[in-house]
DRENGU-885764 format. One line per 10 residues: their letters; for each residue x, y, z of C-alpha. Coordinates in pm, 1 decimal, m for minus. Example, Ala and Ser with C-alpha at 12.3 -4.5 7.8 and 13.67 -1.06 7.14 Angstrom:
<nodes>
AS = 1230.0 m450.0 780.0  1367.0 m106.0 714.0
</nodes>
This chain:
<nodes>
XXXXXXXXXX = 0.0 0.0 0.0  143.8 335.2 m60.3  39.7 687.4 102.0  70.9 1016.2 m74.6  464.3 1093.3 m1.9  539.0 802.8 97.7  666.2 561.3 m180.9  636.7 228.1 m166.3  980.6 109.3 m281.6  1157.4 0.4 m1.7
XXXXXXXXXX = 1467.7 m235.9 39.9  1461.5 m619.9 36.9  1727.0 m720.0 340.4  1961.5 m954.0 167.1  2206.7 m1184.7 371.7  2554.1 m973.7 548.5  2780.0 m1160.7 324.1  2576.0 m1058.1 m9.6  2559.0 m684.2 169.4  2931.7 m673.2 229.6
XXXXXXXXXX = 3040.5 m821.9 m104.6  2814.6 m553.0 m276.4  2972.4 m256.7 m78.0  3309.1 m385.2 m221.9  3164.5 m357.8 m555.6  3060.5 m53.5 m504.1  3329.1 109.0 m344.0  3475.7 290.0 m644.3  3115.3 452.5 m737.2  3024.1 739.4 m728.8
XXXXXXXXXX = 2700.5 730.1 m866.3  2652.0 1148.6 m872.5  2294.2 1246.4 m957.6  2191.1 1616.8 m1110.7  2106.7 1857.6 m867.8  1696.7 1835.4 m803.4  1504.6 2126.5 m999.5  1268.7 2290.0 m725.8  1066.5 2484.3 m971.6  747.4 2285.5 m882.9
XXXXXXXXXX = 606.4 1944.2 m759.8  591.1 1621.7 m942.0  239.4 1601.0 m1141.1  72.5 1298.0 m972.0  m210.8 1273.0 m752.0  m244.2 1142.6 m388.2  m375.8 865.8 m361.3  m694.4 847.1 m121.2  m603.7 731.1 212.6  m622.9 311.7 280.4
XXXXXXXXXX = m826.2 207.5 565.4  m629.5 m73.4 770.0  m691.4 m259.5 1074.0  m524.2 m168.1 1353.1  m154.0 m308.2 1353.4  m60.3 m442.6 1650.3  273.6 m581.3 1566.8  575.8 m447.2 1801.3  937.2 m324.7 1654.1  1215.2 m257.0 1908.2
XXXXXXXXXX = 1523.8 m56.1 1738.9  1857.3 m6.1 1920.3  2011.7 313.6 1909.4  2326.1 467.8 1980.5  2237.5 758.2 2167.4  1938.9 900.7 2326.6  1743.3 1189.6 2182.9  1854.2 1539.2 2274.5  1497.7 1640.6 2255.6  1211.6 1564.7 2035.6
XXXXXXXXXX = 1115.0 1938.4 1943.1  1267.8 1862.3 1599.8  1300.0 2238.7 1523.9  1583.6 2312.8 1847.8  1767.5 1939.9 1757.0  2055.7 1850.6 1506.8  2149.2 1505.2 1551.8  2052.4 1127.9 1452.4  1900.2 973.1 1744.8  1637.4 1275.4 1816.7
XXXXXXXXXX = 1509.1 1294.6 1427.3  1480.0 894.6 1394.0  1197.6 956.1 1691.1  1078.4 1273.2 1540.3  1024.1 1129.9 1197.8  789.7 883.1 1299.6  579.3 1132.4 1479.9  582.6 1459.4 1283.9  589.2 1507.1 896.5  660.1 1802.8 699.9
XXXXXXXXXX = 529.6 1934.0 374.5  777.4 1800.3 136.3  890.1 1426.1 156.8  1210.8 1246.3 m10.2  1263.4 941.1 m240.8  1379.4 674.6 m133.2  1561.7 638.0 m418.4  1683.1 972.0 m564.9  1621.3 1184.6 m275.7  1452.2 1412.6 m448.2
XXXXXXXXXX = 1163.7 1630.0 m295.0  811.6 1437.5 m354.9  505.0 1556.1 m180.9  406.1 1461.1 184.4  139.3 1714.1 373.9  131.3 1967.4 13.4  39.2 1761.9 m254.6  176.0 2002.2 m448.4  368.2 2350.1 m477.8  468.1 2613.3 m771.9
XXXXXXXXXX = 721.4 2883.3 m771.6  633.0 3219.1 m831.0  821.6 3583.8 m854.4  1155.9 3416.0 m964.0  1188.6 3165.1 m661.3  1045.6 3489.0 m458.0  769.2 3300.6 m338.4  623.5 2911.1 m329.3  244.2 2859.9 m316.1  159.6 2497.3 m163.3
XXXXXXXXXX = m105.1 2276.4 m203.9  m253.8 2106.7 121.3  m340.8 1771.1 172.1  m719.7 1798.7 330.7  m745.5 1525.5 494.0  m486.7 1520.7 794.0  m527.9 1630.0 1171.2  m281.9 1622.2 1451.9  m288.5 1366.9 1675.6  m452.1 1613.9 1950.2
XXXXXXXXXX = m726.8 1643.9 1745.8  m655.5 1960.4 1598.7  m730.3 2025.7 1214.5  m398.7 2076.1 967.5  m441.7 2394.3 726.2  m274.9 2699.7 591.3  m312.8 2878.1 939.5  m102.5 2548.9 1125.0  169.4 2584.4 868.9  195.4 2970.3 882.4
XXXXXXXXXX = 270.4 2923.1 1274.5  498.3 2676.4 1228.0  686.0 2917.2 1013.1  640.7 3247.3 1179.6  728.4 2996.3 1526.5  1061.0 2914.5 1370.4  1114.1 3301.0 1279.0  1033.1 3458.4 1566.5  1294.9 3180.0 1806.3  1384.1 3400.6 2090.2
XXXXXXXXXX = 1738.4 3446.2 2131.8  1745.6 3224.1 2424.3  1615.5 2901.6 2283.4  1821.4 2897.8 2016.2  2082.1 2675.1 2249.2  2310.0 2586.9 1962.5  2276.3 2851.3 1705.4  2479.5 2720.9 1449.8  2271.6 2418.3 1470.9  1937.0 2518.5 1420.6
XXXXXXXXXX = 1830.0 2468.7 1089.2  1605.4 2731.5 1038.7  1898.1 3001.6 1110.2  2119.7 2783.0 872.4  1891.3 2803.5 585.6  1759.2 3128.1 597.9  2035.3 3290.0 759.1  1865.6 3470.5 1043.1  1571.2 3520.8 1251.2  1295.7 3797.8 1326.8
XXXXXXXXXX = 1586.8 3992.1 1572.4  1768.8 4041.1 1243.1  1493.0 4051.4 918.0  1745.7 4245.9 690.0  1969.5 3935.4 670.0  1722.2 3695.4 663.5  1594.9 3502.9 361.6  1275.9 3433.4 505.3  1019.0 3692.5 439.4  677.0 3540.1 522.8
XXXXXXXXXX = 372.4 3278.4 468.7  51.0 3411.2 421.8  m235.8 3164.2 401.8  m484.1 3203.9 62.0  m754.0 2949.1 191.8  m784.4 2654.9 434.0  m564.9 2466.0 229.4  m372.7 2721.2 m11.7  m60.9 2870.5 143.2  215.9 3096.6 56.0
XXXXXXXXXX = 564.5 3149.5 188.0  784.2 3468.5 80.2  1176.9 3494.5 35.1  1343.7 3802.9 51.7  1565.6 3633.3 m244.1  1574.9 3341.1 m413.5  1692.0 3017.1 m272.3  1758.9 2734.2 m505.8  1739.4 2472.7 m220.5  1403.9 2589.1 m71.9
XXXXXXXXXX = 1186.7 2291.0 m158.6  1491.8 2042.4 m123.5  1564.9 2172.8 282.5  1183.0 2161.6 345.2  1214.1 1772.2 345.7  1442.0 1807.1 660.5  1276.1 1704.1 985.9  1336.3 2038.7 1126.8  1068.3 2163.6 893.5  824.9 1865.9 1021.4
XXXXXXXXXX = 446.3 2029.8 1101.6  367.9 2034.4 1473.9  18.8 2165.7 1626.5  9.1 2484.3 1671.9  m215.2 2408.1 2024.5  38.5 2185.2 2121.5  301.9 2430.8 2084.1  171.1 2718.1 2285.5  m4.1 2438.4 2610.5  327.5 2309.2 2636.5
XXXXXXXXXX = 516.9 2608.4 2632.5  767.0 2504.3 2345.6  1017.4 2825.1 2347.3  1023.4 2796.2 2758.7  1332.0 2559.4 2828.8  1288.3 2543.2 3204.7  1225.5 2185.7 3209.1  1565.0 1963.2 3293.5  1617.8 1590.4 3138.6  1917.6 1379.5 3120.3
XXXXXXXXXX = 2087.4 1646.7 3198.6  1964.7 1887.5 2919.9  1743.8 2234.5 2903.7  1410.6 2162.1 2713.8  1074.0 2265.2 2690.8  722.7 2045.3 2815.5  669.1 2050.3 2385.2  986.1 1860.5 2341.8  907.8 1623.8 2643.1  579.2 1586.5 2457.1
XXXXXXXXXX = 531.6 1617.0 2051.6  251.1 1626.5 1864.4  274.4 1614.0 1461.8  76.2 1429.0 1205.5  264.8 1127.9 1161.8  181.2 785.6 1179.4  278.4 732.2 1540.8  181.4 919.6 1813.4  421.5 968.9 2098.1  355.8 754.5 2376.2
XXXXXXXXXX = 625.4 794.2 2662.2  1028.5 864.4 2686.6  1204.3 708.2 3000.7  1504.8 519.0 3117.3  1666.7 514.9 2843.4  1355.5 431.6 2645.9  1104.7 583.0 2396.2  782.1 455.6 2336.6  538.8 509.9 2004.2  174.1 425.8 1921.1
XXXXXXXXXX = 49.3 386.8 1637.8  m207.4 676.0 1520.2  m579.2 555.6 1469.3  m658.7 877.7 1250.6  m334.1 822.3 1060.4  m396.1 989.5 659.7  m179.1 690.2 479.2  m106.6 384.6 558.6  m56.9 316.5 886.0  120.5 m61.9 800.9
XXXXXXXXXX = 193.4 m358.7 1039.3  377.9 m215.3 1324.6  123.5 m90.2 1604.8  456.8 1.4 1893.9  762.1 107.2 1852.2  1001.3 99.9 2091.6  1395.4 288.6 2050.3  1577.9 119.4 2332.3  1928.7 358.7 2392.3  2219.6 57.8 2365.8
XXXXXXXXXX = 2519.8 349.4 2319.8  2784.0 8.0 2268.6  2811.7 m167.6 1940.5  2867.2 m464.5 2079.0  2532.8 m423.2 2341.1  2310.4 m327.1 2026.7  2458.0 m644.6 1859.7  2376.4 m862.4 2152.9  2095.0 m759.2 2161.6  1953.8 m833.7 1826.9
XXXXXXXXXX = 2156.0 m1189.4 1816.3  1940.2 m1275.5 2146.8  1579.7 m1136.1 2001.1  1592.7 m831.9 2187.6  1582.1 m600.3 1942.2  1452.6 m605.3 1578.2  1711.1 m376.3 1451.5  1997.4 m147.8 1513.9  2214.2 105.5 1284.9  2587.1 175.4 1267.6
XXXXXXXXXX = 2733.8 m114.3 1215.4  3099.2 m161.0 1298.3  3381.6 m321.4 1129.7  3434.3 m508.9 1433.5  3061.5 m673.5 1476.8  3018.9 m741.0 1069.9  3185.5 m1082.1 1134.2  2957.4 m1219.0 1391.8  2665.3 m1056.6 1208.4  2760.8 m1261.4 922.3
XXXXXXXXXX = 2809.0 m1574.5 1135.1  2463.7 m1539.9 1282.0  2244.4 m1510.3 945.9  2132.8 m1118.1 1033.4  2050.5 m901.4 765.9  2243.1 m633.6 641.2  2095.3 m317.0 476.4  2392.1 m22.1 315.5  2326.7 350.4 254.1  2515.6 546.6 m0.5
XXXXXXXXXX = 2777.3 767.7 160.2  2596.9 1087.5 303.8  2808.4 1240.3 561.1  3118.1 1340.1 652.4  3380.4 1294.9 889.9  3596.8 1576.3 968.1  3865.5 1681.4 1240.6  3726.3 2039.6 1353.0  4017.2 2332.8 1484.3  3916.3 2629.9 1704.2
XXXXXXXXXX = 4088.7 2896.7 1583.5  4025.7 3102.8 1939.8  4272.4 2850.2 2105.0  4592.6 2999.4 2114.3  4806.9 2950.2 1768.1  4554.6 2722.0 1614.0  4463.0 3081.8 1415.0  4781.9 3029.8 1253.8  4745.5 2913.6 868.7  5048.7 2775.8 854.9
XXXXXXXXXX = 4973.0 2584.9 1215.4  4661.7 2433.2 1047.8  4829.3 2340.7 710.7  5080.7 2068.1 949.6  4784.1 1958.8 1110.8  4666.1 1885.3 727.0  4954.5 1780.6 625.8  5031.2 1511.6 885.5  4741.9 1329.4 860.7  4689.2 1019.8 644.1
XXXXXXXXXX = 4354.9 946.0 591.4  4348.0 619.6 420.1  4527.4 505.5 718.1  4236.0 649.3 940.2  3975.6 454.9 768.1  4136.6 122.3 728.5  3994.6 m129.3 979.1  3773.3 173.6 1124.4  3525.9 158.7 841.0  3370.0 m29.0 623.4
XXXXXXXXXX = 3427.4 m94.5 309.8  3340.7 194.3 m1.5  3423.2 437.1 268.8  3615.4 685.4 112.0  3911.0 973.0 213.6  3747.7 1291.6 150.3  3952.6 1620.8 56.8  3632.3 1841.5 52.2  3270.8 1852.8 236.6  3055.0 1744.4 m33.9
XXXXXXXXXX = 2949.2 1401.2 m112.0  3001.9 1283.5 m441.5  2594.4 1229.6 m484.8  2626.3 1599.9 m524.0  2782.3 1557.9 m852.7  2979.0 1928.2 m730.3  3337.8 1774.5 m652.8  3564.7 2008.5 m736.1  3880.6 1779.8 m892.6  4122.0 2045.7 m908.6
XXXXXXXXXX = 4068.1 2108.7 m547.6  4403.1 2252.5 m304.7  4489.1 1953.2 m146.0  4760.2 1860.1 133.5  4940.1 1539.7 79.6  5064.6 1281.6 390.6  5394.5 1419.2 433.6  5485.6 1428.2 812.8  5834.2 1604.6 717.5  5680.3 1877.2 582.9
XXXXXXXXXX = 5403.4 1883.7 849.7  5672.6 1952.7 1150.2  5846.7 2202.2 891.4  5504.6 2369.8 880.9  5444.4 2365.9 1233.4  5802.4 2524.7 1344.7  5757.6 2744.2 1105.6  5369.3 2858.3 1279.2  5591.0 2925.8 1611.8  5421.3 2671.8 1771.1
XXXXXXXXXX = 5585.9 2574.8 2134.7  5528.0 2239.3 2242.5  5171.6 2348.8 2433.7  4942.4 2088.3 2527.8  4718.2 2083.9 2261.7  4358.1 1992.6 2399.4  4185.9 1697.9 2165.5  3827.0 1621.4 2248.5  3659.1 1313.6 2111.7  3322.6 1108.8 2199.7
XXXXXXXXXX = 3264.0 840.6 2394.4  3010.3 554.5 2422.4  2839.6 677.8 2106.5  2853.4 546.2 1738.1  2717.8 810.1 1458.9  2686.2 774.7 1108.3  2993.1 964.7 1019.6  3203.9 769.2 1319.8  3105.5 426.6 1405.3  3429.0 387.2 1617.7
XXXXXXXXXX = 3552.9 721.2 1781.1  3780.0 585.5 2010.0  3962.4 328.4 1760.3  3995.3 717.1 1504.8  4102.0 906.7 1777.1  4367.1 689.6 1841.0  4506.3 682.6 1466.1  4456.7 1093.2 1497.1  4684.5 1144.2 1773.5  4965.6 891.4 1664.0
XXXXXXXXXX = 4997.1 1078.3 1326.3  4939.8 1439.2 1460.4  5219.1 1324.0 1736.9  5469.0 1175.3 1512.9  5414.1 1570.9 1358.2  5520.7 1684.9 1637.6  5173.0 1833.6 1784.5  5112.6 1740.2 2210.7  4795.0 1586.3 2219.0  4628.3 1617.8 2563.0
XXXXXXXXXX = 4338.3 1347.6 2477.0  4012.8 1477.7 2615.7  3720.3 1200.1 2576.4  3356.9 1290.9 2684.4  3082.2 1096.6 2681.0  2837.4 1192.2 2420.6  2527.4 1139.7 2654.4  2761.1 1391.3 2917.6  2704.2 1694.2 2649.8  2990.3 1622.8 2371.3
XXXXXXXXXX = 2823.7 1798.4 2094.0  2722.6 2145.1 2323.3  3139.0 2125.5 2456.3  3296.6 2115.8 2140.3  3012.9 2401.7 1976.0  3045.7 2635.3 2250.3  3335.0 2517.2 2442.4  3685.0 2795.4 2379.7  3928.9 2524.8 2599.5  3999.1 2249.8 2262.5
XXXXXXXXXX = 4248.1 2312.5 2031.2  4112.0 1973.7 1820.9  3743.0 1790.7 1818.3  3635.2 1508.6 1634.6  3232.2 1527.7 1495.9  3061.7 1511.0 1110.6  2769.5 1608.4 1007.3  2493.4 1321.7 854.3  2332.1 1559.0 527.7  1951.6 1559.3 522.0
XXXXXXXXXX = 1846.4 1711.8 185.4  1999.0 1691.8 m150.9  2175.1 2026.8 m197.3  2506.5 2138.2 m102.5  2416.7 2432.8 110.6  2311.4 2129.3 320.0  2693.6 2079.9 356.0  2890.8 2373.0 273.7  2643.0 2621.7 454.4  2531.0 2440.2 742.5
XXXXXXXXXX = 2898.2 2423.0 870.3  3085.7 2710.8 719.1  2815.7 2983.4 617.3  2866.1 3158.8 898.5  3068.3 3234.7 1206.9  3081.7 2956.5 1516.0  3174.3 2883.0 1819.2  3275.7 2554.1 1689.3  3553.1 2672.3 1448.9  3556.4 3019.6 1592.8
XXXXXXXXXX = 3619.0 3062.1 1194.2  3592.8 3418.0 1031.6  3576.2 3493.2 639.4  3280.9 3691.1 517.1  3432.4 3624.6 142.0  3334.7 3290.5 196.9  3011.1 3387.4 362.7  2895.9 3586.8 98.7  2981.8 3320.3 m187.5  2728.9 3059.2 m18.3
XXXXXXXXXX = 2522.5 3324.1 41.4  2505.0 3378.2 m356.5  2530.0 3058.3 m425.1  2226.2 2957.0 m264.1  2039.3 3212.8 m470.9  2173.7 3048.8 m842.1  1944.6 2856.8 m1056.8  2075.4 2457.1 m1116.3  2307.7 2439.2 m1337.3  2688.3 2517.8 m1418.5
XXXXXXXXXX = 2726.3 2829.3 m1262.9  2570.9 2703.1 m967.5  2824.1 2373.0 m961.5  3078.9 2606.1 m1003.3  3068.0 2856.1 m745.7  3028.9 2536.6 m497.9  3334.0 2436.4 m625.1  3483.6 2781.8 m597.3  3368.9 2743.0 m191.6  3471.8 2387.1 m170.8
XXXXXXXXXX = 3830.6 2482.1 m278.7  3834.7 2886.9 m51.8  3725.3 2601.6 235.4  4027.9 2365.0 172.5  4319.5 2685.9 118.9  4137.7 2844.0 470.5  4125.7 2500.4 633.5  3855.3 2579.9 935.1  3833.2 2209.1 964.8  4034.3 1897.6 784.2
XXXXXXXXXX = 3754.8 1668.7 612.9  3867.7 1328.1 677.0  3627.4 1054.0 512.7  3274.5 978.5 380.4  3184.1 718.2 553.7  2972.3 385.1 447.4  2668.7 369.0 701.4  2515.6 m8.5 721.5  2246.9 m93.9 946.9  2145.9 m477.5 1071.1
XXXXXXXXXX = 1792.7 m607.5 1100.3  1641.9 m963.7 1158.6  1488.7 m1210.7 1009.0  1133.3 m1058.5 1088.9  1236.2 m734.2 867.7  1106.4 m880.5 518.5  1156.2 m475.8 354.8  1278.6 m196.4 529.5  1265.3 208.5 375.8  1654.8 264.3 354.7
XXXXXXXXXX = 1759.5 619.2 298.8  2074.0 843.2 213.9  1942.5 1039.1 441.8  1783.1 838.2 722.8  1432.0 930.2 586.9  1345.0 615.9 736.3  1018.3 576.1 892.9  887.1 265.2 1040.9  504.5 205.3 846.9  653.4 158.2 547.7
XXXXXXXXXX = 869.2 m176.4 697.8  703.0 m492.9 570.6  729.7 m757.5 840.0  760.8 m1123.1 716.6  448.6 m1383.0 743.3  608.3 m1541.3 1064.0  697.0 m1452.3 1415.1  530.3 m1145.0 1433.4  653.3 m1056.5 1790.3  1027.7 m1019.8 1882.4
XXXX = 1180.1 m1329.0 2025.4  1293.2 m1141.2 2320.8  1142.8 m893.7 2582.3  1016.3 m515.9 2462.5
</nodes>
């Protein structure tokens, strides 16, 4: 059955040793597809919604990490939008396949006034789960919501997607791309750019832009973070979320977060009536676990646990290389400012040897932030060979002491980008060491606040982290991490600022590849960060998994898994 949005290809599981094989085969691929036009929606119709018994079946997924809040609009990381997904939905969806933008809650959308404006097309037929209706007036205070983020909540500015695709907020409307949304009947609505941006329609498909209720939002108080758990500022809303998706949120404790399946569900609300994301932050745990029945599937499969998973029959599904792994610098700790202090740190690091045994294989080195899917590699790109000679020539040169150089890198945590921080770390600091760099090793736990230390956090010199993309364009890359200033880099160059600013504005096509090109290669000659790989991501599910939706992107949500005709229920306790 397939739901408007919501296509019905999906991936067969084949056996780990046929998965593995095929990522060798694939390894030298690139497979770069065009960039997406977002002049208007694909010309089909929705469907009319399927009516289906209630499922009762239960899935249990390990995951690596707990959610840092499920207010998708304040988050940035895996764990929170694999939760979020299932409960919230946005206006534009994503193949499975191309990752293109396909409709979800608009059925469809036109451009108007040059890429000025978009006029959308509403589904009718969709509430929230509290009841509440969904129409032009919800979406317009979603939007003017996200605008109008008071200073305060926005924790982790740099973060936050709304202020990294439209570059600013209400505080500041003379920088920001965002104009307004203004709704032209109960299900007609239109949203106004101050200029155009090519990757409007593309970024909409990010869970950031998901739909919640607009009742919900102001009862529970969503812009008040005065509520403390595990350790982190959040609001009620984000204790609490209420969407349109096909699971309703149920409860989030110990470790644990529970879903229900939504009775007034528009599509297809499928086989699986609970699902349950159990936090297992070891790879060897989450691989226990599904072994013993336990679980019914986890993600991030490491090098280390393919073997056993191979040896035990488990299913293996691979996504095409989405992220990237980089090694960030803070240029406010004394002498990392210094190019020529940088350049050794590039310089001494050999990348290949980073991945090998770390990774799996098609992983590849990376000497720029863009995927290949992209199709905007820049081959002519400045690059900085493995030459350790030339790295301690580099650094003497910089006037660089002998200081302790603090390295921070996660703990107890596996992410798309780095399924094995500890085992990279280690390869890091032998290389960087051998350059002649002291390396004072600081690891933090990621559920002990490793992303908000190494964004906001002046005491590191070095930090390991990525960044997983979540909509086919560039600026998903390129601006989200260097379009403007951090605390994480503590990186300044308003040259470079203002070419993604253009180049967000440029129709598809070669002047568009090129001035990404032009940024990728200003990025690698100003080195705020060393890109290190782009990483394979495989995730294992059992024998009850007969399809399951994979994504580039994790746009992975669990009605569209098929379950096979037998053993319905997990072997193991929920």
């Amino acid at each position: 059955m397939t739901a408007a949005g919501q296509p019905a290809r999906r991936a067969r599981p084949v056996r780990a040793a046929v998965a593995l094989v095929l990522s060798l085969t694939l390894a030298g691929c690139t497979g770069a597809t065009p960039l997406p036009s977002p002049t208007s929606s694909p010309t089909t119709t929705p469907p009319a919604t399927v009516p289906a018994e209630d499922p009762e079946a239960v899935f249990t997924f390990g995951t690596a990490a707990d959610p840092t809040g499920l207010d998708p609009a304040l988050v940035a990381d895996t764990e929170s939008y694999r939760v979020t997904r299932q409960v919230l939905e946005g206006l534009v969806g994503i193949d499975p396949l191309t990752s293109e933008p396909v409709p979800l809650l608009a059925t469809s959308w036109d451009e108007r006034d040059d890429g000025r404006a978009h006029a959308f097309s509403l589904r009718e037929d969709v509430t929230f789960h509290d009841g509440e209706p969904f129409n032009a007036e919800a979406v317009c205070a979603n939007f003017e919501r996200w605008y109008s983020l008071p200073e305060e909540t926005r924790i982790f500015d740099s973060t936050i997607t709304f202020g990294s695709v439209f570059n600013a907020y209400s505080d500041q409307p003379e920088l920001s791309i965002y104009s307004s949304c203004q709704p032209l009947g109960e299900y007609e609505v239109l949203i106004s750019l101050n200029s155009r941006l090519t990757g409007f329609i593309p970024a909409l498909a990010m869970p950031s832009f998901a739909m919640s209720s607009p009742k919900a939002l102001e009862e529970l108080s969503a812009d008040d973070l005065s509520e403390e758990f595990n350790g982190t500022a959040m609001s009620q809303y984000a204790l609490n979320p209420v969407g349109t998706g096909p699971y309703t949120f149920e409860s989030w404790a110990d470790g644990e977060v529970r879903l229900t399946s939504f009775e007034g569900y528009w599509g297809a609300r499928g086989e699986i009536g609970t699902v349950v994301f159990t936090t297992l932050p070891l790879a060897d745990d989450r691989l226990e676990a599904l072994n013993s029945g336990q679980i019914d599937g986890y993600d991030f499969v490491t090098v280390d646990n393919a073997g056993d998973l191979v040896r035990e029959g488990q299913q293996l599904l691979q996504r095409d290389p989405y992220s990237i792994l980089y090694l960030g610098m803070n240029q406010d700790f004394p002498g990392v400012d210094s190019l020529l202090f940088r350049q050794a740190v590039a310089h001494a690091i050999d990348e290949r040897a980073v991945i090998t045994g770390l990774f799996l294989d098609g992983t590849a080195p990376a000497d720029q932030f863009t995927p290949p899917k992209l199709a905007v590699t820049n081959d002519e790109i400045t690059t900085y060979d493995y030459d350790v000679e030339l790295a301690r020539e580099l650094l003497e040169e910089s006037g660089y002491d002998g200081e302790p150089l603090p390295f921070h890198y996660p703990t107890d945590v596996s992410r798309p980008y780095l399924p094995a921080p500890e085992g990279v770390f280690a390869v890091l600091q032998e290389q960087l060491e051998d350059a002649g760099f002291t390396i004072d090793p600081v690891p933090t736990a990621w559920a002990d606040g490793y992303l908000e230390t190494v964004q906001n956090d002046d005491d590191r010199a070095f930090h390991l982290l990525g960044w997983s993309g979540t909509y086919q364009d560039p600026d998903n890359f390129v601006g989200q991490l260097f379009g403007a200033a951090t605390n994480e880099f503590a990186f300044e160059d308003n040259q470079l600022f203002s070419k993604i600013d253009r180049a967000r504005t440029l129709p598809n096509g070669e002047d568009r590849v090129a001035a990404y090109q032009d940024i990728s290669d200003q990025i690698a000659r100003r080195l705020p960060a060393v890109p290190l790989a782009f990483p394979i991501s495989v995730l294992a599910v059992s024998e009850r998994v007969a399809s399951y939706p994979v994504s580039p992107v994790m746009n992975e949500v669990f009605n569209l898994i098929d379950l096979a005709d037998v053993d319905l229920e997990p072997t193991g306790s929920t």
